[in-house]
C-alpha positions as CSV (number, residue, x, y, z in Angstrom):
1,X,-45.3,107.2,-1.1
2,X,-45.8,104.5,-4.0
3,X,-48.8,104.6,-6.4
4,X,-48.2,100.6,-6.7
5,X,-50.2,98.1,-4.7
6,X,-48.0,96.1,-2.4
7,X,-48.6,92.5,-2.6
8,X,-47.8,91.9,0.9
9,X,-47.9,94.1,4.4
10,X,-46.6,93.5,7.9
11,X,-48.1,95.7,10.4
12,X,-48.0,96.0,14.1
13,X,-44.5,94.8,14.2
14,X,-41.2,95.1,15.8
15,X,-38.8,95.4,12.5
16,X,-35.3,95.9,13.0
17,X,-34.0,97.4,9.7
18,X,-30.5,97.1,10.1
19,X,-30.6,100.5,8.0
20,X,-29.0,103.8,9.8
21,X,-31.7,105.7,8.1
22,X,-35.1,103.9,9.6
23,X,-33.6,101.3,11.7
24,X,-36.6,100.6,13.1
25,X,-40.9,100.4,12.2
26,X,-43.8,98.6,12.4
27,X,-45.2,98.1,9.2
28,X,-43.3,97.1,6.2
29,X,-45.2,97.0,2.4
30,X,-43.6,94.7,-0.8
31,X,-44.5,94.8,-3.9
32,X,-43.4,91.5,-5.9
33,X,-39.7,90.8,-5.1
34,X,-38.8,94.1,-3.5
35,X,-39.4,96.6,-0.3
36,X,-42.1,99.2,-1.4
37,X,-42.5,101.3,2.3
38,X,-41.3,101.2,5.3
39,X,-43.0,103.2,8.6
40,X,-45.8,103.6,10.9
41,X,-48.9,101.0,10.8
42,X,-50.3,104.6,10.1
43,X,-48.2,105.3,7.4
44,X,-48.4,102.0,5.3
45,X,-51.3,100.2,6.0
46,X,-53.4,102.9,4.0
47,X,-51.6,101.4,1.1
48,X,-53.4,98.1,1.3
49,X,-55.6,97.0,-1.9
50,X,-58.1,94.3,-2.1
51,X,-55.1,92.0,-3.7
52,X,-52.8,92.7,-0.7
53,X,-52.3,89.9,1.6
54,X,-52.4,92.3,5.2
55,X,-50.7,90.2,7.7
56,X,-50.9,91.3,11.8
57,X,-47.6,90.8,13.1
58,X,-48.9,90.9,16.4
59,X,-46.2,92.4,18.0
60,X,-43.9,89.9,16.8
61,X,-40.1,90.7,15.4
62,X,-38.7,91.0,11.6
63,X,-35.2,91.1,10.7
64,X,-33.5,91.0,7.3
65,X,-33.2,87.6,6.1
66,X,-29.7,86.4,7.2
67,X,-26.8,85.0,5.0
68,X,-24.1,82.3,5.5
69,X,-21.0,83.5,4.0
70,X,-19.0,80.1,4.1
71,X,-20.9,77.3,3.6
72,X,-19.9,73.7,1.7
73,X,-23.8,73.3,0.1
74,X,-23.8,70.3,-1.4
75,X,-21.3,68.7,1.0
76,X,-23.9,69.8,3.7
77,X,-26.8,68.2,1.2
78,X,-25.1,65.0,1.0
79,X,-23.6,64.8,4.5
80,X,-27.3,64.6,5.7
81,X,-27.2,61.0,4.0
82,X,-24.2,60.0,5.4
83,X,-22.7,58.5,9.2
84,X,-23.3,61.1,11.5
85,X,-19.7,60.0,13.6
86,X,-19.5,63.6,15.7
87,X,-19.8,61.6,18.7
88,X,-18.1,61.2,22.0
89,X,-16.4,58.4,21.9
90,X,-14.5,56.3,19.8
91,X,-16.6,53.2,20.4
92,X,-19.9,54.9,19.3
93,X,-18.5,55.9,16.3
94,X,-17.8,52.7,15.2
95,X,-20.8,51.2,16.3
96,X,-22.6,53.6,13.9
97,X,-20.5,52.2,11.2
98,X,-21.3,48.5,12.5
99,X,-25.1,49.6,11.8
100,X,-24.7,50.9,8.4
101,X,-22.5,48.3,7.2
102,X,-25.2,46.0,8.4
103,X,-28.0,47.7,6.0
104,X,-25.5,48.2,3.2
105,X,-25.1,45.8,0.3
106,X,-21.7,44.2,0.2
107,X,-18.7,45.6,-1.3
108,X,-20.2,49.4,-1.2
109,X,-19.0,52.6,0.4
110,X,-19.8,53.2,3.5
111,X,-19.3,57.3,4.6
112,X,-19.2,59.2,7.4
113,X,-18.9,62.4,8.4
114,X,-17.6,64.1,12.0
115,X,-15.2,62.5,14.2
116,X,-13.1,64.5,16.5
117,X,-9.9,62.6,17.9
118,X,-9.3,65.3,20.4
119,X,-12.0,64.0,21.7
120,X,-11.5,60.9,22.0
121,X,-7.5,61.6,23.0
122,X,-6.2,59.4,19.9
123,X,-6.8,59.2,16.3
124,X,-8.4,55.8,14.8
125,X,-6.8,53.4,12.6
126,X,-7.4,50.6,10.0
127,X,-8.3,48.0,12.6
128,X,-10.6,49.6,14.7
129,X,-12.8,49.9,11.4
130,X,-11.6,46.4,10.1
131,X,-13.1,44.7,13.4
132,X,-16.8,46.4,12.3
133,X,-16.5,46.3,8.1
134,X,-13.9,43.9,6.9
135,X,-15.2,43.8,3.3
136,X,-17.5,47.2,2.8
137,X,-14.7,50.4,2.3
138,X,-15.6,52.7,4.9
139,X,-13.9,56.3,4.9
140,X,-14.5,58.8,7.3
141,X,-14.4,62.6,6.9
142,X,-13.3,64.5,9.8
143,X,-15.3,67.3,11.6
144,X,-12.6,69.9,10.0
145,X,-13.2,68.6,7.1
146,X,-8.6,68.1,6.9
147,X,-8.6,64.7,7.8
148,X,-10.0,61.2,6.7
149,X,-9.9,57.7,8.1
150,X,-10.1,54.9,5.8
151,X,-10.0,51.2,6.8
152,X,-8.6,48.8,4.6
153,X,-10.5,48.1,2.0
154,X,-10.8,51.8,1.6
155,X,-7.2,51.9,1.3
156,X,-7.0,49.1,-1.2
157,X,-9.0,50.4,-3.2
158,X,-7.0,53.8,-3.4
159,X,-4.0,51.5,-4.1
160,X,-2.8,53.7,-0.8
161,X,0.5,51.0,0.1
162,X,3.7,51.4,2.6
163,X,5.2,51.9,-0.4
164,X,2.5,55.5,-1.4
165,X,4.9,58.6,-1.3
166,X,3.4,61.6,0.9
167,X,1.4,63.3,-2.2
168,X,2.4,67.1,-2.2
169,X,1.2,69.6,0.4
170,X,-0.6,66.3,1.5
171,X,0.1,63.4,4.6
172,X,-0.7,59.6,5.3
173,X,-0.2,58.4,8.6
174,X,2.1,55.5,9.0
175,X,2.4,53.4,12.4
176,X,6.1,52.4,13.4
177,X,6.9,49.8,10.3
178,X,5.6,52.4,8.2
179,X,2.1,50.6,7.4
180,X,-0.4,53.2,7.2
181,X,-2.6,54.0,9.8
182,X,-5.8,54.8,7.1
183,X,-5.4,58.8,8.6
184,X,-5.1,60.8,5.6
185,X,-4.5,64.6,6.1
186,X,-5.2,67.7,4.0
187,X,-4.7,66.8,-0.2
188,X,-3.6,62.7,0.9
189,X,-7.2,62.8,1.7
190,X,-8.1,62.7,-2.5
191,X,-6.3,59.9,-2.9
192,X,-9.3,58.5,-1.4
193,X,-12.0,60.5,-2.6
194,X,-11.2,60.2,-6.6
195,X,-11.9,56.3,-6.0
196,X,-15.2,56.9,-4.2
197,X,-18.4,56.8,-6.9
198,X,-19.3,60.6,-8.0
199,X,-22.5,61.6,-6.6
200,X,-25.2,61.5,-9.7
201,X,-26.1,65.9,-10.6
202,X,-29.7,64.5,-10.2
203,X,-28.4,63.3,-6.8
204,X,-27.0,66.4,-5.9
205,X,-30.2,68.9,-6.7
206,X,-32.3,66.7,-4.9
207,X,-30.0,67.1,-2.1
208,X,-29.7,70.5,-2.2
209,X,-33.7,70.7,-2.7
210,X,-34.2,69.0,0.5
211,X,-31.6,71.0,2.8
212,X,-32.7,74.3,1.1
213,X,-35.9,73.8,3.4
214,X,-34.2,73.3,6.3
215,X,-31.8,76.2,5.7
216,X,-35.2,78.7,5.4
217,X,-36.6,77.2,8.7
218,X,-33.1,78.7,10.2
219,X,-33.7,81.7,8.8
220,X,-31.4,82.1,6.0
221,X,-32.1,83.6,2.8
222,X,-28.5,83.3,1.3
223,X,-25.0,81.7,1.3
224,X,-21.6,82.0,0.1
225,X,-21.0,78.4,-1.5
226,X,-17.5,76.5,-1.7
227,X,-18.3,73.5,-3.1
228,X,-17.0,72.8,-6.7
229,X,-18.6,72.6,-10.6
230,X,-21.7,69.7,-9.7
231,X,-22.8,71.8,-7.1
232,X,-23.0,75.1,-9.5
233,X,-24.6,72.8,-11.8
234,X,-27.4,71.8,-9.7
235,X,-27.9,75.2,-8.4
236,X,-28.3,76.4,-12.1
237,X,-31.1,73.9,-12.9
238,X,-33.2,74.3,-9.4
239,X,-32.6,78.3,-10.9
240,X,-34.3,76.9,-14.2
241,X,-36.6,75.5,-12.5
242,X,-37.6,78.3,-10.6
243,X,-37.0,76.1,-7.5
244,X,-33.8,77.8,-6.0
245,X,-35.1,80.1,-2.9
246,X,-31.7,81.3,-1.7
247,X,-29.9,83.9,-3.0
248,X,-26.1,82.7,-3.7
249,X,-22.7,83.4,-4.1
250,X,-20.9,80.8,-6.2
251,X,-17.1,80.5,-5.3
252,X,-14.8,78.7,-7.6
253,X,-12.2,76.5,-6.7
254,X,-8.5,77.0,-7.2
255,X,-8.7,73.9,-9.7
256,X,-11.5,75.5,-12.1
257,X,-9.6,78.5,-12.4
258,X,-8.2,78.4,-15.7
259,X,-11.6,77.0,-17.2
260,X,-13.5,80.1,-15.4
261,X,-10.6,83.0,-17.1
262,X,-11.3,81.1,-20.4
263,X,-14.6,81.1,-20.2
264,X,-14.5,84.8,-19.2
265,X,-16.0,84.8,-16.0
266,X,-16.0,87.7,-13.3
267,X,-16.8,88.1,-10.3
268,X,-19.4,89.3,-9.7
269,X,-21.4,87.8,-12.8
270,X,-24.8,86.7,-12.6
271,X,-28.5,87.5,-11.6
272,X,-30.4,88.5,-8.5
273,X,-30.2,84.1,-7.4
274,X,-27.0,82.9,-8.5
275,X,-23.5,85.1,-8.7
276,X,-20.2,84.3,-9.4
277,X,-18.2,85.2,-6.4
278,X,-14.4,84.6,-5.5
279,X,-11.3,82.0,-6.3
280,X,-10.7,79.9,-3.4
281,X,-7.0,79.1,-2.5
282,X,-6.2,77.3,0.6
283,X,-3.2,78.4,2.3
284,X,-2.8,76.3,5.2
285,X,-4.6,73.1,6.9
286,X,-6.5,73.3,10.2
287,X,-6.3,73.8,14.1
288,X,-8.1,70.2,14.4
289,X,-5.4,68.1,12.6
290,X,-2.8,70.5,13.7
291,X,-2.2,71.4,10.4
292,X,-2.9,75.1,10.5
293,X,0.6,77.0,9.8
294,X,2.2,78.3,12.5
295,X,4.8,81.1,13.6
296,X,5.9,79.0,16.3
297,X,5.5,75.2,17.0
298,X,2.4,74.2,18.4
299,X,2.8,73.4,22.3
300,X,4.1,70.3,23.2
301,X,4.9,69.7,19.6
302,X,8.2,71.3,19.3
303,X,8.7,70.0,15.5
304,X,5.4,70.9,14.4
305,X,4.8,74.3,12.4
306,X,1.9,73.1,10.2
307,X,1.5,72.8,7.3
308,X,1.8,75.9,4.7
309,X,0.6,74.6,1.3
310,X,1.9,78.0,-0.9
311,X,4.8,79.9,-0.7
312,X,3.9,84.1,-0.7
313,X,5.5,84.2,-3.8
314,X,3.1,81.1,-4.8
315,X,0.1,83.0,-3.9
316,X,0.8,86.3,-5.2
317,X,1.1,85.2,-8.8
318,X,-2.2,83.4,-8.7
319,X,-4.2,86.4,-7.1
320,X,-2.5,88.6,-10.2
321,X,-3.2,85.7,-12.5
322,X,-7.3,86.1,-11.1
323,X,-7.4,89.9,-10.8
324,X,-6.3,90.2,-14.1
325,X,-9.2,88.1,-15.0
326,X,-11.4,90.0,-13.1
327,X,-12.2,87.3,-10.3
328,X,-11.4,88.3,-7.1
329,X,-9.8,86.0,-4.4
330,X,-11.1,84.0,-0.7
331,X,-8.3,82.3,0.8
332,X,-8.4,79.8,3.7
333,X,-6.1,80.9,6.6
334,X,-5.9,79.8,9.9
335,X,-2.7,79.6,11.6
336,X,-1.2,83.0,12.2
337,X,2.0,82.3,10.0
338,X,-0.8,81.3,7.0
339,X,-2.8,84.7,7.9
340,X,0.8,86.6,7.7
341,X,1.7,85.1,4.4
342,X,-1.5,85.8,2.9
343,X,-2.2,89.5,4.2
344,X,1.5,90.2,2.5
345,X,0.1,88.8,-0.5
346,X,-2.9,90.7,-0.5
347,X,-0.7,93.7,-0.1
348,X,1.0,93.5,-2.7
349,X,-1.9,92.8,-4.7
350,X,-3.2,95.6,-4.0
351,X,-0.4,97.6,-5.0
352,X,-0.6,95.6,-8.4
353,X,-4.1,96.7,-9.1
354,X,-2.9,100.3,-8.5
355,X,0.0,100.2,-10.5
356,X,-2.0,98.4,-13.4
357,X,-5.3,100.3,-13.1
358,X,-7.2,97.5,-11.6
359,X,-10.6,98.0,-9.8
360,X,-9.8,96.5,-6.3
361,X,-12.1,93.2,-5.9
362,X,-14.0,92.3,-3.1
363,X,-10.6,89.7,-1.8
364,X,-11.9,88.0,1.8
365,X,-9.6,85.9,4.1
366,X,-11.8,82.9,5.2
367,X,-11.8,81.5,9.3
368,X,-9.1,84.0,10.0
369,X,-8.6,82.1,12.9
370,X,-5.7,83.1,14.9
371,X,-4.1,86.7,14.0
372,X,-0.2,87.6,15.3
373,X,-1.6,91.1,17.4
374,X,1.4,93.0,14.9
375,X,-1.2,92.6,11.7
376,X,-4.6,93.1,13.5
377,X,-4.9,96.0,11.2
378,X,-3.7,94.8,8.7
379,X,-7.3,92.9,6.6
380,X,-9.4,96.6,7.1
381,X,-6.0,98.3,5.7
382,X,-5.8,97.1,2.5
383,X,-10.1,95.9,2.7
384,X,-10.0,92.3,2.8
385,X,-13.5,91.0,4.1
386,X,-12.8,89.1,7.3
387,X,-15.0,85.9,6.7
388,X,-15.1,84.2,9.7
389,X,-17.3,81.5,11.8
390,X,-18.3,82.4,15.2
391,X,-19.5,78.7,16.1
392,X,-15.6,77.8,15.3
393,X,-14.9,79.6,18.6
394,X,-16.5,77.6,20.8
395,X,-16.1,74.6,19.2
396,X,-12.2,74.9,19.3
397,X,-12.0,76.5,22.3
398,X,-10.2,73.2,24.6
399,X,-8.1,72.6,21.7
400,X,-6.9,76.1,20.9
401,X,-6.0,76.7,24.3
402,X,-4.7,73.0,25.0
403,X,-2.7,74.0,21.3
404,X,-1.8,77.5,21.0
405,X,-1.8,78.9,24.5
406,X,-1.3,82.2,25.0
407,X,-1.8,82.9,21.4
408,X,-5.5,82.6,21.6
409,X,-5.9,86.2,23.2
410,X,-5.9,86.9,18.9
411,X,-7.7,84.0,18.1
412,X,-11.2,84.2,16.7
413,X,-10.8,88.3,17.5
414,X,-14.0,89.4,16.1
415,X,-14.0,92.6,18.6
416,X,-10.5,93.1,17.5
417,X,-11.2,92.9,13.9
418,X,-14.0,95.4,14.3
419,X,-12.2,98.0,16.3
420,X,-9.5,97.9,13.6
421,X,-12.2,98.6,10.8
422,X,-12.3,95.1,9.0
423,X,-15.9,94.0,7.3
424,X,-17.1,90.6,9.2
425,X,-19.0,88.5,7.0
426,X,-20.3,85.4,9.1
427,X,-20.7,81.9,8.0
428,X,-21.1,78.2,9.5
429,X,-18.6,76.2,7.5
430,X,-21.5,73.6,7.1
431,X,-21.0,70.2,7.2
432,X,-18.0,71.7,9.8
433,X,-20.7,73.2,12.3
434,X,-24.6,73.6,12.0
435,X,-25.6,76.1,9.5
436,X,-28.2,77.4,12.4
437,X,-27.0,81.0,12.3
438,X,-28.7,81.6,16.1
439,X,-26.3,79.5,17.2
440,X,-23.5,81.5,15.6
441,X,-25.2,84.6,16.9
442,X,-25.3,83.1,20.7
443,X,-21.7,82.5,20.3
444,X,-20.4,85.6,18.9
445,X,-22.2,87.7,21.8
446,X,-21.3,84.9,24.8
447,X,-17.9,83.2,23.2
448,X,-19.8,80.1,25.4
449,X,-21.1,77.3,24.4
450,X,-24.5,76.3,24.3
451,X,-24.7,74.9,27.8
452,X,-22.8,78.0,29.4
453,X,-19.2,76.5,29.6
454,X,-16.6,77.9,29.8
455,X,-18.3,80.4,31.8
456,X,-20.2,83.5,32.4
457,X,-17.7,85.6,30.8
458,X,-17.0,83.0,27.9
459,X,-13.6,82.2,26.5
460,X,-11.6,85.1,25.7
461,X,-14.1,87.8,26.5
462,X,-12.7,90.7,25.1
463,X,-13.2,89.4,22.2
464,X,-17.2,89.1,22.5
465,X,-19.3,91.7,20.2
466,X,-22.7,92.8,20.4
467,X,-25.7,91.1,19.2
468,X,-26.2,94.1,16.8
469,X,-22.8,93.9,15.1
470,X,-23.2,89.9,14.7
471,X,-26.4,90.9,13.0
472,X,-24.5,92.8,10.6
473,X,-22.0,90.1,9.9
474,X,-24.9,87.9,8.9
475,X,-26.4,90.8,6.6
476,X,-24.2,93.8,6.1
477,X,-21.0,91.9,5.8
478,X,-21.8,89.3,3.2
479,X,-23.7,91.5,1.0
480,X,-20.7,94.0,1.0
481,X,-18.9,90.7,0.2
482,X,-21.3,89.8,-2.7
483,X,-21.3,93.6,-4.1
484,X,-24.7,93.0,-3.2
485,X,-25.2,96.2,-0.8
486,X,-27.5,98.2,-2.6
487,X,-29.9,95.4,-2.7
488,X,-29.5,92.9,0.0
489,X,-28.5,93.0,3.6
490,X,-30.9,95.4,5.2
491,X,-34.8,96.5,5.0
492,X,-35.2,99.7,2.9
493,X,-37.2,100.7,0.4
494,X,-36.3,99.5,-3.2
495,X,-34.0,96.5,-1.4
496,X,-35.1,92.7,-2.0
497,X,-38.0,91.9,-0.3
498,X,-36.1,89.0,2.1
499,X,-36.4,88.8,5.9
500,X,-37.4,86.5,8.8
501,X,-40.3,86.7,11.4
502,X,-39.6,85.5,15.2
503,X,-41.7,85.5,17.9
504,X,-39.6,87.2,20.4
505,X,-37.0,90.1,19.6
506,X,-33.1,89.2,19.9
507,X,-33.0,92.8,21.2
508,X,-35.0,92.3,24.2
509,X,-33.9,88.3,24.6
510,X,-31.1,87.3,27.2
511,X,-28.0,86.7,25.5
512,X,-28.2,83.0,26.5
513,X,-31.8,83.0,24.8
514,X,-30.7,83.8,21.6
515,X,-29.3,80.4,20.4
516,X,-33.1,79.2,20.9
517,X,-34.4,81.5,18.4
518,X,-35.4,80.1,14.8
519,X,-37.9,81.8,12.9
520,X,-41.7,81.3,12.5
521,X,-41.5,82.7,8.9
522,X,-39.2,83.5,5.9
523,X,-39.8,85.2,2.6
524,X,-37.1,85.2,0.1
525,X,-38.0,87.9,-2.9
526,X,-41.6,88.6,-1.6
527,X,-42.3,84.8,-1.3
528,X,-43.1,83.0,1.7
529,X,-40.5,80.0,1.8
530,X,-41.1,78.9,5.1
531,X,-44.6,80.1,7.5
532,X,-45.8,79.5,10.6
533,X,-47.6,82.5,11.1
């Protein structure tokens, strides 16, 4: 037992340690940032010195602090400020916008975040946001976050004409005459976004200042980040600041890639608060703008494969141009012929960093959403961290069957993926779903939504995992994802001192219970970031 003096002890607790060698005990000591014991109120609670701060559980439940491995940050921040359009109807949506354009001051942008046209059964178009802004630009992100719906001004001001070629691996919409519709898919969507004002860096960390409490009162106490370089600037000066609270993984876009290999960046690089993690590369679109690449057509779209932005070929000499660097890859796949394509790549990959001497990175495959059964195997073969987004699942769920029929026996296959060996590493895909990780929990053990549908069985249920191994694709998973696992990820001794305090346990709770859960408390590096206990 330690000579030090913890700074803080839990006793007469339920902790789940997510560690094979004490999964579970009652009292917990830290000392500063880190885990100092871990037993018996017996044990520990002799350890307590007039500076320690002895807290009584009270029979309530601690579990390591969980960590979203795909989240947009500062898209999330700012979203919070924009339209929220993720409603049921097309008419509601644009009576939000009728709203804001009312308290906006004339001629400035008016965003929005959310829409779903399968849900309203057709997409928008310029007039149906002409009749409620004629003069404000409005622009629209889609809940996938592939799509955008501009009205005209918008498109004016992007110069976007009948005359605008399709921009590479990009699409605008064009009604009959060829006019377009102001529906932008996948990279058409920038010709918008480079004409809409920047975001100020000051903007952006008060953002991220504000959502950072939010994301503690869900209990997370890290994050995989995909947002670009203004983002990993304003995470840097909260870090100054001694302000940042979360513990995260800073992905680099495709586009800074050649800036990050001159500047001699790794993955991997970094402190205990801010690393750099992987190169992001997306290989496809989505399942919500049927742009996800596909084998086979999508049903009742016999012309419509997808959309694959890379050849293999394409994708194999960047991952060799990053490992050479050092920086390991993430690459967005959804549609099973994207997910093919890229697991080749990755194979032959690895066979390069064999053949050249290379350590193998920690290479992930993000949503992963629909797998052809032939490659199941194939991510834990070659150790590709399956990052995927339980609250995808039931989110899709009408549109991947309505979509991809039969195929979605593989889709979202969690249970699969697990069986074969692969590392999950769970995420939201904030602003795309709710960061609340419960929520993600509830729907990888149910594969239902919140309000029970599609049933008791949920959709696909052999896919459906147990509450335990979704706990370790919010812990276990990302830290192996982060090279993070002898730190983060579980409670043991000598491991950062981050976890969550609920009032009931998960392990006891009714599956349908657990998407109520949030926590009552959560420490981050010994600290108390959130507490209501």
């Amino acid at each position: 037992m330690s000579s030090f003096q913890p700074s803080v002890i839990l006793h007469n607790g339920v902790i789940h340690t997510l560690d094979e060698y004490i999964p579970r005990a009652e009292c917990i000591a830290i000392y500063q940032d880190r885990i100092l014991a871990l037993g018996s109120d017996d044990e520990i609670k002799g350890l307590a010195g007039s500076n320690t701060d002895v807290i009584n559980l009270m029979g309530r439940t601690v579990l390591p602090g969980l960590t979203d491995a795909h989240i947009h940050l500062e898209q999330y921040a700012l979203a919070q400020e924009k339209i929220d359009v993720e409603v049921p109807s097309i008419d509601t949506c644009l009576e939000r916008v009728r709203r804001a354009v009312l308290q906006s001051e004339p001629g400035n942008w008016v965003l929005g975040h959310g829409w779903n046209q399968n849900e309203w059964e057709r997409y928008g178009n310029t007039t149906d946001l002409d009749q409620v802004s004629p003069e404000n630009p409005v622009y629209l992100t889609a809940k996938s976050l592939h799509t955008g719906w501009a009205n005209s001004a918008a498109l004016d001001r992007a110069g976007i004409t009948a005359a605008s070629p399709d921009p590479p691996g990009g699409y605008i919409q064009r009604d009959a005459s060829g006019v377009p519709t102001g529906i932008l898919l996948e990279n058409a969507m920038e010709l918008i976004t480079k004409v809409i004002p920047e975001p100020s860096l000051d903007g952006s960390v008060n953002a991220i200042r504000k959502v950072q409490t939010q994301l503690w009162q869900y209990g997370i106490t890290g994050l995989h980040d995909f947002d670009g370089s203004r983002c990993f600037q304003a995470l840097q000066m909260l870090n100054r600041e001694s302000q940042l609270g979360l513990r995260v993984i800073k992905n680099i876009p495709l586009d800074d890639l050649e800036h990050a290999i001159q500047l001699g960046l790794r993955t991997g690089f970094g402190g205990d608060w801010i690393r750099i993690g992987n190169v992001k590369i997306f290989a496809d679109g989505a399942l919500g703008s049927r742009t996800a690449a596909m084998m086979v057509p999508y049903e009742g779209e016999p012309e419509n494969f997808g959309m694959k932005l890379y050849k293999k070929e394409d994708l194999l000499e960047i991952f060799i141009r990053a490992a050479n660097a050092g920086l390991a890859m993430a690459v967005h796949a959804i549609g099973d012929k994207a997910t093919h394509d890229v697991l080749d790549a990755f194979a032959e990959l690895q066979q390069y960093e064999v053949e050249e001497g290379l350590s193998h990175l920690p290479h992930r495959i993000e949503h992963l959403q629909l797998i052809h059964p032939a490659y199941l195997s194939l991510p834990a073969k070659h150790d590709i961290i399956a990052s995927m987004q339980p609250i995808h699942a039931t989110s899709d769920m009408d549109m991947a069957d309505r979509y991809w029929g039969m195929r979605v026996r593989y889709a979202y296959a969690w249970r699969s993926q697990l069986e074969a060996g692969a590392t999950l590493a769970f995420g939201s895909d904030a602003p795309v779903e709710s960061p609340n990780p419960f929520w993600g929990l509830h729907a990888a053990i149910t594969r239902q939504r919140r309000d029970g549908s599609p049933g008791k069985s949920g959709w696909v249920p052999s896919e459906r995992i147990t509450l335990h191994e979704a706990l370790r694709g919010y812990t276990h998973g990302p830290a192996k994802a982060a090279r993070m696992s002898s730190i983060i990820g579980r409670l043991a001794v000598g491991y950062m001192a981050d976890l969550i305090v609920l009032e009931k346990d998960p392990y006891s709770c009714s599956p349908e219970a657990i998407a109520d859960l949030l926590p009552i408390g959560t420490m981050v590096g010994g600290k108390w970031r959130f507490r209501d206990i």
